[in-house]
Biopython code that builds the backbone (N, CA, C, O; Angstrom):
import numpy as np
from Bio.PDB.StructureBuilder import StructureBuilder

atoms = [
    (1, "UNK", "N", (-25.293, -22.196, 61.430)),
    (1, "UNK", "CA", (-24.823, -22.631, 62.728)),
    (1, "UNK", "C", (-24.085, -21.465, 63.388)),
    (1, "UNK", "O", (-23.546, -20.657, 62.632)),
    (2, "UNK", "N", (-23.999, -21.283, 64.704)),
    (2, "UNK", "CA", (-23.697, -19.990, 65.392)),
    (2, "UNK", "C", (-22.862, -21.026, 66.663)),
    (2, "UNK", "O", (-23.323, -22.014, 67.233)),
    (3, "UNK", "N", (-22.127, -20.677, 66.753)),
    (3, "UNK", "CA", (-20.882, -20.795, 68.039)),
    (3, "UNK", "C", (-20.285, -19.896, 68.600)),
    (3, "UNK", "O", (-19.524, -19.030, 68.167)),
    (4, "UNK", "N", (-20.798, -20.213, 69.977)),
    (4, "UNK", "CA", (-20.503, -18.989, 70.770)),
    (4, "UNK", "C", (-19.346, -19.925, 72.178)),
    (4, "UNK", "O", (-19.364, -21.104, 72.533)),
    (5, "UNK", "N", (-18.592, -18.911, 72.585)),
    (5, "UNK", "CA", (-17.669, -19.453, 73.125)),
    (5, "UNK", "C", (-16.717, -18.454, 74.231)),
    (5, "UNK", "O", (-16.314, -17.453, 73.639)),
    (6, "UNK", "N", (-16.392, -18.494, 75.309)),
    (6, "UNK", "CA", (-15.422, -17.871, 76.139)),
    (6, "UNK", "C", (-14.137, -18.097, 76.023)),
    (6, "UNK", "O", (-14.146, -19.055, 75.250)),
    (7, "UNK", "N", (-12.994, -17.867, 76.266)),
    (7, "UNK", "CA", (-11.670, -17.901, 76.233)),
    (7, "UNK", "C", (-11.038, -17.159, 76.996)),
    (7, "UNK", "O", (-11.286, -15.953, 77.010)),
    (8, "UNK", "N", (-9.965, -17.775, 77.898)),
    (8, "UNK", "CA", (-8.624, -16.906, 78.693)),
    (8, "UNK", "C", (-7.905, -17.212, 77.557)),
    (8, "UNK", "O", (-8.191, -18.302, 77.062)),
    (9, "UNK", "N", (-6.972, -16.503, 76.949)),
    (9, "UNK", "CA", (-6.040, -16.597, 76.258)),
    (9, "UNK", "C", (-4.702, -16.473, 76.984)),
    (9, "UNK", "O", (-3.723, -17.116, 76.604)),
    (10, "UNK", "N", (-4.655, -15.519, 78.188)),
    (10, "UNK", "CA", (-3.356, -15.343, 78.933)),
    (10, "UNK", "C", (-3.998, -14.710, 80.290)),
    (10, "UNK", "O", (-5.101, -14.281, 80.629)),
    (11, "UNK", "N", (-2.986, -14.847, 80.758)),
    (11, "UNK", "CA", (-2.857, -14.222, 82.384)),
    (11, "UNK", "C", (-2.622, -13.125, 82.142)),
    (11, "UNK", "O", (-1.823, -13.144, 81.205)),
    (12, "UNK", "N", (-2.910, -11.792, 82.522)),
    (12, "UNK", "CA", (-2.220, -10.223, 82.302)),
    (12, "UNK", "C", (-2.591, -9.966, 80.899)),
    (12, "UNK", "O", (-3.591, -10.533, 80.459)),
    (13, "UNK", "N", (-1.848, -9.115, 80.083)),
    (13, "UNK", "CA", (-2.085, -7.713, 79.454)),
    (13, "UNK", "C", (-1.751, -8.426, 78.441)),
    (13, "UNK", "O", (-1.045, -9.334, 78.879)),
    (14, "UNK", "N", (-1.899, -8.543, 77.019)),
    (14, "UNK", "CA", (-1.375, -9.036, 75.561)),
    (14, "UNK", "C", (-2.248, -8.309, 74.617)),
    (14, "UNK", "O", (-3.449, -8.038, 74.637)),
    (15, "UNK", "N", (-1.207, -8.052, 73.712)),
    (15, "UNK", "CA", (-1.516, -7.118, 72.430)),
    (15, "UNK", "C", (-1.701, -7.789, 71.551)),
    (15, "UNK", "O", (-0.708, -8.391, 71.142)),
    (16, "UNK", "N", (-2.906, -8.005, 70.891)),
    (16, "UNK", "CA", (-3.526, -7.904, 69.507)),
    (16, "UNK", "C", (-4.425, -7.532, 69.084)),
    (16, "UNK", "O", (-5.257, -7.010, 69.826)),
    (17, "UNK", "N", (-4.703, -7.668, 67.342)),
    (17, "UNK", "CA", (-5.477, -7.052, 66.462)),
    (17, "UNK", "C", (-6.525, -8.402, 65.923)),
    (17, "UNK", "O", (-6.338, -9.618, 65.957)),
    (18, "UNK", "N", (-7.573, -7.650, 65.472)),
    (18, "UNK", "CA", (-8.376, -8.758, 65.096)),
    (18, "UNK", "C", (-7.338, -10.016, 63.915)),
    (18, "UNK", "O", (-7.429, -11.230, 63.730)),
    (19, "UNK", "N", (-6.466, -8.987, 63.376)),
    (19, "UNK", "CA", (-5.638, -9.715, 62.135)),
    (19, "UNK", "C", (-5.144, -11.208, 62.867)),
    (19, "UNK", "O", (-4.922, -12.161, 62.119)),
    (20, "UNK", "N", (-5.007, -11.340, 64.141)),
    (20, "UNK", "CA", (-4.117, -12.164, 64.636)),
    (20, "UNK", "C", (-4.894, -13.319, 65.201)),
    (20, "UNK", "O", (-4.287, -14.259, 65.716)),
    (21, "UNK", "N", (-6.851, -13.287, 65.099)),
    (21, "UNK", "CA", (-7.433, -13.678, 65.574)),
    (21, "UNK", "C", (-7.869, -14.523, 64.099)),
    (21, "UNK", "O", (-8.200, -13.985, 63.042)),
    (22, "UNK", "N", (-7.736, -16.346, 64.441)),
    (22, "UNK", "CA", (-7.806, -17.137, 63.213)),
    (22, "UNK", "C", (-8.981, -17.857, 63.813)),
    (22, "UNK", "O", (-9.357, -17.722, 64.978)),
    (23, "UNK", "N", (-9.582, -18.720, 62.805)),
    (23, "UNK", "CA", (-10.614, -20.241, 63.014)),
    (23, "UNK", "C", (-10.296, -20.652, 62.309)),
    (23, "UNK", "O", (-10.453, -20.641, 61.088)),
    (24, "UNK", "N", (-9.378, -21.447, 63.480)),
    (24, "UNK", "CA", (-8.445, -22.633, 62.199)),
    (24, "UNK", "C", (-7.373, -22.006, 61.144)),
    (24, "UNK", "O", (-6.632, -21.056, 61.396)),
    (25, "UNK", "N", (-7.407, -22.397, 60.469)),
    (25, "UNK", "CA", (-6.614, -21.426, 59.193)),
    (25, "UNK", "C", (-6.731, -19.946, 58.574)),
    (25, "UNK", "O", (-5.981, -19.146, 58.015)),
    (26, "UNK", "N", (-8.274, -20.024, 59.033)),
    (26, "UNK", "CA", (-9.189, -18.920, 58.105)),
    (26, "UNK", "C", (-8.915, -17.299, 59.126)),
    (26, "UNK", "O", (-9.503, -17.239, 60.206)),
    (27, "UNK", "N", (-8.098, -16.191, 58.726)),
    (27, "UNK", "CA", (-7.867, -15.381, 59.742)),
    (27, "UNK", "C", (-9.737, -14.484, 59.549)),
    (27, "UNK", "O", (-10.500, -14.217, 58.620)),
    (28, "UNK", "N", (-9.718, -14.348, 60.801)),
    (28, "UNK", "CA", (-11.039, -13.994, 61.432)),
    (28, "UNK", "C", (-11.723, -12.620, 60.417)),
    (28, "UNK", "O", (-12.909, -12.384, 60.190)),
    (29, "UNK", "N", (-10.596, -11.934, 59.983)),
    (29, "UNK", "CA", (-10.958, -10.533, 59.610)),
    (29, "UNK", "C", (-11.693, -10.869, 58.112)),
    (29, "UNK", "O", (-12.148, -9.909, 57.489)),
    (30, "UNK", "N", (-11.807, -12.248, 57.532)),
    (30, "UNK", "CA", (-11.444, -12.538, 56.231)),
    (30, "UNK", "C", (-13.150, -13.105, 56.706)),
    (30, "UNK", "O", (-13.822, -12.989, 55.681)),
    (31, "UNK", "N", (-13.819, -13.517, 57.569)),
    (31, "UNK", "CA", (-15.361, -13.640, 57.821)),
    (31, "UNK", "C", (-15.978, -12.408, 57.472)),
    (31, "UNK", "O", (-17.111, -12.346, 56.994)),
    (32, "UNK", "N", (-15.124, -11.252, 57.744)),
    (32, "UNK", "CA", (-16.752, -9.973, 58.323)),
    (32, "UNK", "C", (-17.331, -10.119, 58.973)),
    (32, "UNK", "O", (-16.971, -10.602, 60.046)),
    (33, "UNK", "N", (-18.598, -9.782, 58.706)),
    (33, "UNK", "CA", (-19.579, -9.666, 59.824)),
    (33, "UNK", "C", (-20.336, -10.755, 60.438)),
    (33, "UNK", "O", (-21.263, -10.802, 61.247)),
    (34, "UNK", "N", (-19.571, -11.705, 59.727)),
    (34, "UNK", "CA", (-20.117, -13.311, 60.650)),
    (34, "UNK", "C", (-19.363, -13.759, 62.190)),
    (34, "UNK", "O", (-19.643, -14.520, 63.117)),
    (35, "UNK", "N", (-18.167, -12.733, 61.825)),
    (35, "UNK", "CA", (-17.238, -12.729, 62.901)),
    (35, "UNK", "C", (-17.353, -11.435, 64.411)),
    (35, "UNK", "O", (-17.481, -10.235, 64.168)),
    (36, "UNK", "N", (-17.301, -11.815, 65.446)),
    (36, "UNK", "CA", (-17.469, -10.823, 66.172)),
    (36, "UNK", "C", (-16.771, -11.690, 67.919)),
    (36, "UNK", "O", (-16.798, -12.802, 68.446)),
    (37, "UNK", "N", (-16.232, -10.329, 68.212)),
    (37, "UNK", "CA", (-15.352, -10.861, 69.586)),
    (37, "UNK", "C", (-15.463, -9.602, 70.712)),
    (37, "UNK", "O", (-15.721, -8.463, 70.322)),
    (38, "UNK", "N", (-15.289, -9.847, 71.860)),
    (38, "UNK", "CA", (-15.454, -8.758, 72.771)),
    (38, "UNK", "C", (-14.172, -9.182, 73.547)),
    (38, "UNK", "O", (-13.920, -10.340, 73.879)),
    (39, "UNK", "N", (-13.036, -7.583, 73.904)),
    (39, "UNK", "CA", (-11.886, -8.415, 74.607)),
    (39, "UNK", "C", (-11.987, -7.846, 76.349)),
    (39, "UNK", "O", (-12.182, -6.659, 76.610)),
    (40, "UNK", "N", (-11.855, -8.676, 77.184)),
    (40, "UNK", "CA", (-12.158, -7.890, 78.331)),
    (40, "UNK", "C", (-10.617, -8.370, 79.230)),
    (40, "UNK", "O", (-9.992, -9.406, 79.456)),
    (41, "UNK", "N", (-10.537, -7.263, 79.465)),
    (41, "UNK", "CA", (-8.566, -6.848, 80.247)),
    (41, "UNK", "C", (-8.896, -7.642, 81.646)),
    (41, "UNK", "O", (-9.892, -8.123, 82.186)),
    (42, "UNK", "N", (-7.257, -7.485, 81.974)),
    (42, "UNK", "CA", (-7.175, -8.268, 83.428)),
    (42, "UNK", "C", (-8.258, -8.106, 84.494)),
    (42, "UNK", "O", (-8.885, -7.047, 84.472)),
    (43, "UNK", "N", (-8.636, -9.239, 85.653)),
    (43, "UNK", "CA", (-9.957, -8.259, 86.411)),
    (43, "UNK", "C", (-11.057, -7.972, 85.893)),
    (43, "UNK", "O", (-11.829, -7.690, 86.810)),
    (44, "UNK", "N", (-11.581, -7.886, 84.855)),
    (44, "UNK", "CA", (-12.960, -7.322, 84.302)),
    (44, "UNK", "C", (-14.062, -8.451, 84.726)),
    (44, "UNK", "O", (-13.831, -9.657, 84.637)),
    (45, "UNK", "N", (-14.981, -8.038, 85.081)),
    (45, "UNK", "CA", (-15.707, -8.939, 85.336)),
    (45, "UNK", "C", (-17.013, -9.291, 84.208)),
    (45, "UNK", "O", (-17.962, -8.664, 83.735)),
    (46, "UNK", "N", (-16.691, -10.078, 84.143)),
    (46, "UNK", "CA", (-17.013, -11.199, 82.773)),
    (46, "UNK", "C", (-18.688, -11.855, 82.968)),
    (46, "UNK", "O", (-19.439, -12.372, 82.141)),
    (47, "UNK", "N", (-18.921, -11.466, 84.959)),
    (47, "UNK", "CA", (-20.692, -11.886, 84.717)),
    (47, "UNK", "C", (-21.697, -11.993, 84.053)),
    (47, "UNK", "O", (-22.542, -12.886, 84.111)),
    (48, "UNK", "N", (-21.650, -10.823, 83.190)),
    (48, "UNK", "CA", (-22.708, -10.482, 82.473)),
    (48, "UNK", "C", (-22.424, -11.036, 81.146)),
    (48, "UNK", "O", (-23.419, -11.237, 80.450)),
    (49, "UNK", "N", (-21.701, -11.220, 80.829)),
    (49, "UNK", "CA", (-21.598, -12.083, 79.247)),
    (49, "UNK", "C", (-22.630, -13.147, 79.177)),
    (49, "UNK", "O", (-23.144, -13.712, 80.142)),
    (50, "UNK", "N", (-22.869, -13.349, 77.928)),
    (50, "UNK", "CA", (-24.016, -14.476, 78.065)),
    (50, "UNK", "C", (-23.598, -15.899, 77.563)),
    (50, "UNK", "O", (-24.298, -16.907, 77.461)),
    (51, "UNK", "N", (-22.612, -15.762, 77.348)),
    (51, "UNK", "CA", (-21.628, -17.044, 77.022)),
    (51, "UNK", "C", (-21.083, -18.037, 78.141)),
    (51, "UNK", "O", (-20.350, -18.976, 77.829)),
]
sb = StructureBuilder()
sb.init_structure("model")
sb.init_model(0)
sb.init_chain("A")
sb.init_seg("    ")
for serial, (resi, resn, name, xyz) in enumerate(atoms, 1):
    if name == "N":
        sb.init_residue(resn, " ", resi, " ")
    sb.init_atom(name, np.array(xyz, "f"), 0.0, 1.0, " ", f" {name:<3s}", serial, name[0])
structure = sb.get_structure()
């Protein structure tokens, strides 16, 4: 099964590392390569995503 998904997390600028990025309990870095994220900054335009 594959889930794909968009997210605002915040308004403006915020610092993190994949370490800080969980599903559910399970922190993200602890998937590998089942795991994958793209972060796009304030303004970016997000059209082309296919999500």
């Amino acid at each position: 099964m594959r889930v794909e998904m968009l997210l605002c997390v915040s308004v403006g600028n915020v610092a993190f590392t994949t370490g800080d990025i969980r599903i559910g309990e399970t922190p993200a870095a602890a998937l590998g390569d089942k795991f994958s994220s793209t972060v796009y900054g304030p303004g970016a335009d997000v059209s082309a995503d296919r999500r």
